[in-house]
C-alpha positions as CSV (number, residue, x, y, z in Angstrom):
1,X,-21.2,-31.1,21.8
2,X,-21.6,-30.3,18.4
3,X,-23.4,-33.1,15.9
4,X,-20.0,-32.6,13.5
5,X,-16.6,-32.1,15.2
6,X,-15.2,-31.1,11.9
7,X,-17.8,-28.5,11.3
8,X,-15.9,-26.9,14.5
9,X,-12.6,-27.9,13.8
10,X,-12.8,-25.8,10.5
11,X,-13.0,-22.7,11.8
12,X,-9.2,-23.1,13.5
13,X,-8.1,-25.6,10.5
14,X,-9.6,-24.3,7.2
15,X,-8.0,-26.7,5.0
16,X,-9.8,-29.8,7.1
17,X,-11.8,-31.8,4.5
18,X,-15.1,-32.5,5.3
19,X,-16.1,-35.9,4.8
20,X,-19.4,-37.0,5.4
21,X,-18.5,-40.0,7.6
22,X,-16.7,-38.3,10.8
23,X,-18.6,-40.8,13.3
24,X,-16.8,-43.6,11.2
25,X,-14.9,-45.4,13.7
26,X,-11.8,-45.0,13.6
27,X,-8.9,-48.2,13.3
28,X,-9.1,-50.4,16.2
29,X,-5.6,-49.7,18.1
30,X,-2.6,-52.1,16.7
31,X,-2.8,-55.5,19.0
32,X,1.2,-55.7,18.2
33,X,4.0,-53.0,17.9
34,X,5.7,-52.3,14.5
35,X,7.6,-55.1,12.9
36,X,11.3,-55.0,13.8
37,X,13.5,-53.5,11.3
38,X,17.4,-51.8,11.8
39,X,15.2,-48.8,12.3
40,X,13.1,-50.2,15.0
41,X,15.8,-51.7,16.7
42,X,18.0,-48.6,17.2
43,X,14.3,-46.2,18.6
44,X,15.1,-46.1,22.6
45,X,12.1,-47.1,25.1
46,X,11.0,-43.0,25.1
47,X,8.0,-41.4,25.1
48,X,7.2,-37.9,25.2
49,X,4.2,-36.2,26.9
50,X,3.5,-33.0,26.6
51,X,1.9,-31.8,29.8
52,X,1.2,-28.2,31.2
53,X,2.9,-27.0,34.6
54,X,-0.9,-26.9,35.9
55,X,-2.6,-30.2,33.9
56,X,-3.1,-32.3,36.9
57,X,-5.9,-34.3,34.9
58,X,-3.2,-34.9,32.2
59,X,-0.5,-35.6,34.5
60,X,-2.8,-38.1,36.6
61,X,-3.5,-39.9,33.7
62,X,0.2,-40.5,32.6
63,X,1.1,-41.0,36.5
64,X,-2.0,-44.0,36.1
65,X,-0.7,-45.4,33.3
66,X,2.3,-45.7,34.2
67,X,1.6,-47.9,37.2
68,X,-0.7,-50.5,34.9
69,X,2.7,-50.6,32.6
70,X,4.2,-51.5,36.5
71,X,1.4,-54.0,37.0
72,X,2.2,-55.4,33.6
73,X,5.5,-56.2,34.9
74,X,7.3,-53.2,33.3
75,X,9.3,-50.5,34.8
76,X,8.5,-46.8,34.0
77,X,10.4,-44.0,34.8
78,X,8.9,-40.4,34.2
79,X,11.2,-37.7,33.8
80,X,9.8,-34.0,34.4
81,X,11.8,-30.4,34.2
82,X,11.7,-28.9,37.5
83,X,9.1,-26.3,36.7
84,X,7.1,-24.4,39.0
85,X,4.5,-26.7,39.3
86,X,6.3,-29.9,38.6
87,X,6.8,-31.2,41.8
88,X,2.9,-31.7,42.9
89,X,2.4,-33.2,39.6
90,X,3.3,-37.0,40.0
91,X,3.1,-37.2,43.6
92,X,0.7,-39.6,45.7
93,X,0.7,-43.1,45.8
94,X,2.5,-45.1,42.8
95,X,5.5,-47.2,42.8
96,X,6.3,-45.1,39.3
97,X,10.1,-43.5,39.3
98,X,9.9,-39.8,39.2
99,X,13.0,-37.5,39.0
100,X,12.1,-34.4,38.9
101,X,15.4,-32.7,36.8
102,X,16.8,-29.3,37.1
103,X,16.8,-28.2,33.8
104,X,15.6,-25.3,31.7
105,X,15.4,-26.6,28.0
106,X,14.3,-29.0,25.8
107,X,18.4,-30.2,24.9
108,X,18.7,-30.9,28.6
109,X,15.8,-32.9,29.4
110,X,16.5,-34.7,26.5
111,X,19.6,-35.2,27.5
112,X,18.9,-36.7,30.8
113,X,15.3,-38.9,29.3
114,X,17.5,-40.3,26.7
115,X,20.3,-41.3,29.2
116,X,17.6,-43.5,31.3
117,X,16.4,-44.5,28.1
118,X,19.6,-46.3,27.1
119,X,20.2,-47.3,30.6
120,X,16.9,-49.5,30.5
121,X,17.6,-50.7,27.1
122,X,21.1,-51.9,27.9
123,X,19.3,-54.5,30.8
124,X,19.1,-57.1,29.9
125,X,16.7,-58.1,32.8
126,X,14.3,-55.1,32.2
127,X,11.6,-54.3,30.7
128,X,10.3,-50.9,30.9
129,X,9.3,-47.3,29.5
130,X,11.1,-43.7,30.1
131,X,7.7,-41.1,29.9
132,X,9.4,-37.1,29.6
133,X,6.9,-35.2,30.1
134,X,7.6,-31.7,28.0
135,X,5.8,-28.2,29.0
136,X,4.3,-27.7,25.5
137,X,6.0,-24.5,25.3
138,X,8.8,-26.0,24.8
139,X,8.6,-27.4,21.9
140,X,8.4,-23.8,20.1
141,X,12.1,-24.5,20.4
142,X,13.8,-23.3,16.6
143,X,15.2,-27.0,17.1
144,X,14.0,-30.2,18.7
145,X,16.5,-32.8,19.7
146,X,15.9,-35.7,17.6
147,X,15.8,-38.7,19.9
148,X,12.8,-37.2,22.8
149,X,10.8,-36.7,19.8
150,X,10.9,-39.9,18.7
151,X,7.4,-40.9,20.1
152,X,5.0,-38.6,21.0
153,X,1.7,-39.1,23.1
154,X,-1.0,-36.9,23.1
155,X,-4.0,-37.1,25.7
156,X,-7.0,-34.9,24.8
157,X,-10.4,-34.9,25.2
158,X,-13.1,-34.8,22.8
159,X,-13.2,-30.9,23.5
160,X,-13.0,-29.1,20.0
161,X,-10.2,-26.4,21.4
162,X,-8.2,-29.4,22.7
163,X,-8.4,-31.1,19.8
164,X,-7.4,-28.5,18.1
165,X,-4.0,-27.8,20.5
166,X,-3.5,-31.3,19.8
167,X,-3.1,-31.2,15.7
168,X,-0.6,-28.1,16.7
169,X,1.5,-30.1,18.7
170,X,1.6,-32.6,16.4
171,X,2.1,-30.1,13.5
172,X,5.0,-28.7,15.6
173,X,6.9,-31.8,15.8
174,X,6.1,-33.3,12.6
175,X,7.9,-30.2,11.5
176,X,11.2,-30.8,13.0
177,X,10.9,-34.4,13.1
178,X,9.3,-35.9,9.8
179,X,9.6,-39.4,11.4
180,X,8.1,-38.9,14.3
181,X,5.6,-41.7,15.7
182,X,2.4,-40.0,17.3
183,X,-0.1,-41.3,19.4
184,X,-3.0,-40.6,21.0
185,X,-5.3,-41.4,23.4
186,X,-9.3,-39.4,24.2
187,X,-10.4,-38.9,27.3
188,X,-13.6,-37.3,28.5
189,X,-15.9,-38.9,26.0
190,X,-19.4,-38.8,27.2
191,X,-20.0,-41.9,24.9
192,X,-17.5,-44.1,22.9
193,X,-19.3,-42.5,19.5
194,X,-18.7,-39.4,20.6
195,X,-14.7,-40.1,21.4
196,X,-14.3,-42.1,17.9
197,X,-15.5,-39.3,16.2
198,X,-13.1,-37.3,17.9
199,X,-9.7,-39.5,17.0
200,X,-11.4,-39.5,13.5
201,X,-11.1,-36.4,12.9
202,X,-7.8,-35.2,14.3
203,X,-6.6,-38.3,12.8
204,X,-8.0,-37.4,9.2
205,X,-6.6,-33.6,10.0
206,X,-3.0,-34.9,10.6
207,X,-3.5,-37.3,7.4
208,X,-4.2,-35.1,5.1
209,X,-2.3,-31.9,6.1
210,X,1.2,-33.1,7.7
211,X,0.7,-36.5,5.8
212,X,1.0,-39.2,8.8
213,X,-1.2,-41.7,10.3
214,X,-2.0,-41.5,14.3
215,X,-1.3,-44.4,16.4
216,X,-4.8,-45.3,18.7
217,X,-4.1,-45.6,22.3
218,X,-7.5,-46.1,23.1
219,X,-10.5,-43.9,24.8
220,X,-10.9,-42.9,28.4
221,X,-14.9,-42.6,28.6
222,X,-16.2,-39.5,31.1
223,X,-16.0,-41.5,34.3
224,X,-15.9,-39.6,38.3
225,X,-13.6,-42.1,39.3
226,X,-10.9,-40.6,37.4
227,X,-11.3,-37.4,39.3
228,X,-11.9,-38.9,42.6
229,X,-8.2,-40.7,42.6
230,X,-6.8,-37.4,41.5
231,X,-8.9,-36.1,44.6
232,X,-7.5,-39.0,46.4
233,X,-3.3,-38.7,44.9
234,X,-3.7,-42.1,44.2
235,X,-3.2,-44.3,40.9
236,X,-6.7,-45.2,39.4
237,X,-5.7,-48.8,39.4
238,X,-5.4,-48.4,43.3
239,X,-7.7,-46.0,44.0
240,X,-10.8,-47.7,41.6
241,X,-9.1,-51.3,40.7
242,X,-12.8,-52.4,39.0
243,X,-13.5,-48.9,37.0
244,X,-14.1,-48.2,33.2
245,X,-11.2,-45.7,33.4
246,X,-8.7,-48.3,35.2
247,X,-9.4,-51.0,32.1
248,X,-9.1,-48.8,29.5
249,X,-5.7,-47.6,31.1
250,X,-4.3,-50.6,31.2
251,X,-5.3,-51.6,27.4
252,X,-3.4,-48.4,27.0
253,X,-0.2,-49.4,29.0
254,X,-0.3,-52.9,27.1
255,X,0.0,-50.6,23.9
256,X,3.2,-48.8,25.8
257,X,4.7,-51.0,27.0
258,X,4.3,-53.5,23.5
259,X,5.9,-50.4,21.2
260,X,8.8,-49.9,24.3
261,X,9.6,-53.7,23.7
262,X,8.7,-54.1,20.0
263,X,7.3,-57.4,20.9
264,X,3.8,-58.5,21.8
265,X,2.7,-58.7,25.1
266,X,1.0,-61.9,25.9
């Protein structure tokens, strides 16, 4: 790992600044969603993940996090285009909703996330989260449909190439959707310093050249238990109730399931 991410990062982002305080930890994540405003009020419970066709590490985190939002008394429902791949994705043991839809574009599954979206707003007795998870091709789209890209989160890992496909995506989006809330949550740190420095720097990347803030969802620490409940198609919560990964998962589903709401969870 190198001593200075940004000393990496500026070979693919040239116009990165280099401050002299990258390890600087970075904002701890917001214990309550954003105040509630008209604006607020009309965003739908959607999040969008971008997640390759092959990213079972990716996909079993979402699929993971998705259950603690469960256990936290919400209901999620993940959406996923029926791509070649899609259907081993969010299999194995969860009590997460997965509908797997037939469609080939980023209009369509919008069409159908937004739909469920509404449909859990409109409950009065539920609580819960719509998760569409997007092929990141996709979203080279000449147009993005407003409403999926709403709110965006991004899982990467403290590797300088994913970081890097990381501040794309959210350069992509920011593009067609100025407003667009953006989160983020590391995984794969070997250390917590190590996995502030890398939110602080993507985060200062996407400050200073597309001029937004990042929203922490926390830092999955390098733990085998994550892999071993892939290994295992289980939830991490089931598979490894007591491990660092399952805690810092459900810190991030509190987070979710908080800025689904727009009210605190207690």
């Amino acid at each position: 790992m190198p001593r200075d991410l940004s000393d990496v990062l500026h070979y693919f982002m040239p116009e990165l600044e280099r401050p002299d305080d990258v390890a600087t930890p970075p904002p701890e994540p917001s214990a309550h969603p954003p105040e509630a405003t008209s604006e607020a009020d009309a965003l739908l419970p959607l999040a969008s993940v971008p997640i390759a066709d092959r990213d079972m590490l990716r996909a079993g985190l979402v699929a993971s996090l998705a259950e603690e939002v469960g256990e936290l008394g919400g209901r999620t429902i993940l959406v996923t285009p029926d791509t070649a791949n899609a259907r081993g994705l969010f299999t194995g043991d969860t009590a997460t909703e997965v509908e797997v839809a037939e469609v080939g574009s980023l209009h369509e599954l919008a069409s159908i996330a937004v739909e469920r979206a509404e449909g859990l707003k409109q409950a009065d007795a539920v609580d819960g989260v719509v998760i569409a998870r997007i092929p990141p091709e996709w979203l080279d789209a000449a147009e993005m449909p407003g409403e999926l890209l709403d709110w965006l989160l991004l899982f990467t890992s403290t590797h300088e190439r994913n970081l890097c496909d990381a501040f794309a995506l959210a350069s992509r989006v920011l593009r067609e959707n100025p407003e667009a809330e953006i989160g983020v949550a590391v995984h794969g740190a070997a250390g917590r310093r190590e996995g502030e420095a890398a939110f602080g720097v993507l985060a200062r990347s996407v400050e200073q050249r597309l001029g937004r803030s990042l929203v922490n969802y926390g830092l999955l620490l390098e733990d085998l238990d994550v892999y071993r409940s892939l290994a295992a198609r289980q939830a991490i919560g089931r598979a490894h109730p007591d491990s660092p990964a399952r805690a810092a998962l459900r810190e991030a589903a509190k987070l979710v399931f908080e800025r689904a709401r727009k009210t605190a969870f207690h």
